[in-house]
N, C-alpha and C positions, 0 to 999 in steps of 0.2 A: 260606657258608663257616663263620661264628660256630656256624650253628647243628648244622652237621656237626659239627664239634669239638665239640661241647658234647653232642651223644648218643653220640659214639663214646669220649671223654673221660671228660667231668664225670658224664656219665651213670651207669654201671659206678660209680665213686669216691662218686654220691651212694645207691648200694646199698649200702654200706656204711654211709655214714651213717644209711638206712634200718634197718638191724640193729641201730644204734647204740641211736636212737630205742626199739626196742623191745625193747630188752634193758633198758632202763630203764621200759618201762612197764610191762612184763610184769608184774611186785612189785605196783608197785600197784596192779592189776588184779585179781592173781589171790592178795598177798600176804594176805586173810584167812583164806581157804584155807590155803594156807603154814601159817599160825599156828598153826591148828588143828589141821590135822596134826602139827605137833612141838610143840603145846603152847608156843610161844614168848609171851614177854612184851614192852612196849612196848623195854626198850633194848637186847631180844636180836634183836626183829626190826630194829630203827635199827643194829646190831652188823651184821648181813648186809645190809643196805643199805652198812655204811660198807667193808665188806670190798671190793664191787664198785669203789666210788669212791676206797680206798687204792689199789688195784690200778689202775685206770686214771691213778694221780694218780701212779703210783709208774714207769708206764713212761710219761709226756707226755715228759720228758728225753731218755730212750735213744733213744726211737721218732724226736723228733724232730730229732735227730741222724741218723738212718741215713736218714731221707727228705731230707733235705739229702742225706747223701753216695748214695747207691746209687737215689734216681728213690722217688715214692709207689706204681710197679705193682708190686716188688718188693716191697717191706715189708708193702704191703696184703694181694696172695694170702695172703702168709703168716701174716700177723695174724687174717685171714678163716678162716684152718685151725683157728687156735689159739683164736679165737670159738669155732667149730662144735664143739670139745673142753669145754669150760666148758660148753655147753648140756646136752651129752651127759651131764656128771658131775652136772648139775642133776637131769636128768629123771629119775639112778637112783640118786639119792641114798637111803642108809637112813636120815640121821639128821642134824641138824642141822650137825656137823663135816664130813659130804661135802658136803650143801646151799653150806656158805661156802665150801669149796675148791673148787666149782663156781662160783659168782659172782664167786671172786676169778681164776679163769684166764677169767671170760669177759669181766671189766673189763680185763685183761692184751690181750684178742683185739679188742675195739673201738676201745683206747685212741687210736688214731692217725685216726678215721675224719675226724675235721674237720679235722685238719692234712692229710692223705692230701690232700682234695678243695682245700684251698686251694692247698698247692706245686703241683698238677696243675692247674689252673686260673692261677695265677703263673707257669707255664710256657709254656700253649697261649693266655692273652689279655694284649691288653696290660693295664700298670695301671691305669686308669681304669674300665676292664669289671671290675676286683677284688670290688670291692664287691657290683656286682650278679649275677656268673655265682655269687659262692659262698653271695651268698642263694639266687638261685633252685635251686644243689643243695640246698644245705639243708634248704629246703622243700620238694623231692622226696623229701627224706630225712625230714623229720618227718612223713611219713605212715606211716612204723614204727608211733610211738605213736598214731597214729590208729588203726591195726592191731589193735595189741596193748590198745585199750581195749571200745569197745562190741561188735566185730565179736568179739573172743575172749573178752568176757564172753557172746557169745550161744552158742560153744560148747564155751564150758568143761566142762557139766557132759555134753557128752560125750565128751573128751578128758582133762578133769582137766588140773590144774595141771602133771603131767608130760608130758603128751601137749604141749602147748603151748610145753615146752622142747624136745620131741624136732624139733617145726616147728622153731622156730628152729634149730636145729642141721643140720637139711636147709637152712634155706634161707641158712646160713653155706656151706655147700660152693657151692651156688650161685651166689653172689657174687663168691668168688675165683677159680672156674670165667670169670664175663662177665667180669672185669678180666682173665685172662689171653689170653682168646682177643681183647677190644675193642679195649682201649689199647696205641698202639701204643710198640713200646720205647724211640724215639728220640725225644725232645722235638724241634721245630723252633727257629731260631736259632741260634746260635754254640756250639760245642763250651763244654761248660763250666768255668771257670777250675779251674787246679791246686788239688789238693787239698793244703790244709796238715799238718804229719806230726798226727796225732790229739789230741795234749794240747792243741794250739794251737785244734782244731776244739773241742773239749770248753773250754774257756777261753772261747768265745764268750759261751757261758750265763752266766759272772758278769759281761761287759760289756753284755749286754742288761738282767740281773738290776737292775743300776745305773746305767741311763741314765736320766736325769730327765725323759725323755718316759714312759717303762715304771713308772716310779713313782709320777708324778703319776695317772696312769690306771688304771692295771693293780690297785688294789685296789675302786673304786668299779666298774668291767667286771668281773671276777671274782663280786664276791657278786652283782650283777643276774644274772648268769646261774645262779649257784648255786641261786638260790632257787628257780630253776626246777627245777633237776637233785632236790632235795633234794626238792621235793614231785610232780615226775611221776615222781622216781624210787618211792618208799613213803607222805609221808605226806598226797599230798594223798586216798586212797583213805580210808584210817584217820579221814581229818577229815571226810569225807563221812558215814561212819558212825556217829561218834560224836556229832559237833558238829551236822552238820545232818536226822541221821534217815534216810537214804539207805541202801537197800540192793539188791545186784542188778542190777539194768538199768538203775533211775533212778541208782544213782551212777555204772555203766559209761557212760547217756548224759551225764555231767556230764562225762568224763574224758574223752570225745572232744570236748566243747567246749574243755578245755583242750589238746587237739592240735590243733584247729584255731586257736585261737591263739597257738601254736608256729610251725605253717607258717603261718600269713598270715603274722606278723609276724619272721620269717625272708627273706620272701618282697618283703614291700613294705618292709620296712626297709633292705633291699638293694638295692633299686631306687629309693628317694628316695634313699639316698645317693650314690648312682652322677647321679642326673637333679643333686643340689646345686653338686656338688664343680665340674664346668664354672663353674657359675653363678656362684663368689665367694660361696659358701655353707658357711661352716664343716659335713661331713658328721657329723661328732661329735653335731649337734644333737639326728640320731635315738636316739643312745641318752641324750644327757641329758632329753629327756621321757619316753624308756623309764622311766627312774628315777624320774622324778616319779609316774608312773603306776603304777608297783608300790609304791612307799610306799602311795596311794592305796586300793594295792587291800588292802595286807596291812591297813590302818588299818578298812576295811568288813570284813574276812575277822576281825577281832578284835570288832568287835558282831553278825558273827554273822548274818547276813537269814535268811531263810527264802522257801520256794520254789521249784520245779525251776527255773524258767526265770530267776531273779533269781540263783541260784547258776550256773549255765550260764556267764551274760553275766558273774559278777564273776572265774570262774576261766578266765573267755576273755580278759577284758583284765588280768589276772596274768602267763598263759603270753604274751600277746602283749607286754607290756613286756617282760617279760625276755626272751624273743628277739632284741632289740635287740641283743644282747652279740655274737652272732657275728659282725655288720655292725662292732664295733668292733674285733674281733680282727682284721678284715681292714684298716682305714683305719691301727690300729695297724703292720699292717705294710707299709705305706706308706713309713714313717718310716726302714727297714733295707735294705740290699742286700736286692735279689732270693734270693741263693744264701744266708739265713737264714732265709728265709719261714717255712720249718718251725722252726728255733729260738725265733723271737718266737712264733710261734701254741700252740707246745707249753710256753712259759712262761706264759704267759696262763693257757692250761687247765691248767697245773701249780696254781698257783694258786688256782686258781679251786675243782680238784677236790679241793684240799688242805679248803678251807673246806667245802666238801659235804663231804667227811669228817668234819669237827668237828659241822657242823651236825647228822648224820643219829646221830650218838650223842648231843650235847646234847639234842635235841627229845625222844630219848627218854628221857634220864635226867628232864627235863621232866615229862614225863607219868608215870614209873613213883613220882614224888614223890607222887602222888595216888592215894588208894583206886579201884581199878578200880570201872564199873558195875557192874549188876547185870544185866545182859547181857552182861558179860565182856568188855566196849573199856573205853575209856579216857577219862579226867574230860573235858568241855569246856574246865574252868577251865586245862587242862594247856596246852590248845593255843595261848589266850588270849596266855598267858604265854611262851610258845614264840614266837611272834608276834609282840609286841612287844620280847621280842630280838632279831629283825631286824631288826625297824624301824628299832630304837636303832643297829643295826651299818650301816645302808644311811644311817641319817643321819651319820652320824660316815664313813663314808669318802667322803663327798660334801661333806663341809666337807674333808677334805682333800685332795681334789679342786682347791676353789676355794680354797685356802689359797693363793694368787698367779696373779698375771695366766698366761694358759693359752699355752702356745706357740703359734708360728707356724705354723698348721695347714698352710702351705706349704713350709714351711723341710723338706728332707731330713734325714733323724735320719742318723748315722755310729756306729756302734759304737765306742766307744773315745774318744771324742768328749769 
């Protein structure tokens, strides 16, 4: 029966997260190209990067408001239309101003894909299965950027960087296509509670905003997962280039190692913490080693290795720490009635995409601080330096983190509370 519901379900909802995935990898992928054709520089291309991440950070609120009120198969077809438009305006783009109003309607079109697959999965399991069914979509869905890395570096240069928007854009209609014909309209369980008149529904978000379980947590989860969004989104491609010599296939196969460390660690981080929580095992643990582990890696990715296969493995267990984070957004909402699911998840990633916005024009104001190569990328010393600004940001919200004893990992959270 689980596993009926979860292809008829979760399955369709993690298509979208699939789209999600590669509408962010696509850039770094295929963003040297990009470059070059409009002639962009390091903080015009982090600029159309943060355009994507404004836009999705700009609808987390609305979206996750209406999947509360009106069901995730509604909101998604439609979100999924409004993707496949964004791709569209990408692939025919003349100039760098349609290029961002393209990324910024196709951040607007994904924006809801992780909250989508969580409230529909918070509907059809119970909560103890939270954990692990919204890993294993996810990691159905981070095979996007496994997609959109080595397999669309092998044929880009017969499609071109707009041929590979025009795909995505077919395969947005086709997504909201399986969710309308799959999932079925009516959740199973009790009619769902009266709706309150709308100011009162909107009012929720500054009771979650200030609940001292969402505060203690919610900025230390946020940057681990940004870090990730920030570099599969644009600049882990550019650091391949510049920093470690990579170009072509050997940095497209570096970029699938960072998607496979996306999905594992979406995948099994979801699954340990679903196997802990029975046991009298704080689930949280998996993302506090998540964070140990991307310190880690950013600390090795600042001396720089050299190598295919040493660089492979250090941007696998980067993407794979920071995966950790959507296992937290889900235990996070734990803590809340059911009928906010999508409120707490869409704060989280409000959050979270706020700071991948900051991050993806800081890194490049970062690097455009530095006389470009003489191959026309961008200083090592930049990225150096970019780098251990996170560092610094991931140890500082992790001291405030443990700035007091952690709560009752069992105690239910009450909005309003």
């Amino acid at each position: 029966m689980a596993a009926a519901v979860f292809l008829r379900v979760s399955l369709p909802f993690a298509g979208m997260a699939f789209l999600n995935q590669a509408a962010r990898m696509v850039v770094a992928t295929a963003g040297p190209a990009v470059a070059t054709s409009f002639g962009l520089s390091a903080s015009e291309l982090g600029g159309l990067g943060a355009l994507f991440f404004a836009a999705y950070a700009l609808a987390q609120l609305p979206v996750g408001l209406a999947i509360d009120l009106y069901g995730p198969r509604r909101v998604q077809i439609g979100l999924a239309l409004v993707a496949a438009l964004g791709f569209l305006i990408c692939a025919t783009a003349a100039d760098p101003l349609q290029l961002g109003v393209g990324r910024f309607v196709t951040g607007l079109g994904i924006s809801g894909a992780l909250i989508g697959l969580m409230k529909a999965n918070a509907l059809w399991f119970p909560r103890h299965r939270l954990a692990a069914t919204t890993g294993a979509g996810v990691f159905i869905g981070a095979a996007g950027s496994l997609a959109a890395s080595a397999p669309l570096q092998a044929i880009l240069p017969m499609i071109g960087w707009r041929g590979a928007f025009l795909l995505l854009a077919a395969l947005a209609v086709m997504v909201a296509a399986w969710i309308w014909f799959s999932v079925p309209r009516q959740a199973p369980g009790p009619p769902a509670p009266p709706r309150q008149p709308l100011g009162q529904e909107i009012a929720e978000f500054a009771r979650i905003f200030c609940h001292p379980v969402f505060l203690r947590y919610a900025p230390a989860v946020a940057l681990l997962s940004s870090l990730v969004f920030a570099y599969q989104g644009l600049w882990a491609g550019p650091w391949l280039r510049d920093v470690a010599g990579l170009e072509g296939q050997d940095r497209a196969f570096v970029l699938l190692f960072f998607s496979l460390g996306v999905m594992l660690g979406q995948l099994l981080g979801g699954q340990l913490a679903s196997w802990l929580q029975p046991r009298g095992i704080a689930p949280m643990l998996v993302p506090f080693v998540g964070m140990g582990l991307m310190a880690l890696s950013q600390v090795l990715l600042i001396l720089a290795p050299g190598g295919l296969w040493a660089l492979c493995l250090l941007w696998f267990v980067f993407a794979y720490a920071g995966s950790c984070g959507p296992v937290a957004y889900a235990l996070l909402s734990h803590r809340f009635p059911t009928k906010l699911t999508g409120r707490v998840t869409t704060a989280i990633n409000f959050t979270m995409l706020a700071t991948v916005f900051v991050l993806q024009i800081v890194i490049g104001w970062i690097l455009d601080l530095l006389p470009r190569t003489a191959a026309g990328g961008w200083n090592s010393v930049g990225y150096g330096w970019a780098l251990g600004l996170t560092l610094a940001l991931q140890a500082l919200s992790v001291l405030w983190m443990l700035r007091a004893p952690l709560p009752d990992e069992g105690k239910p959270a009450h909005v309003g509370e």
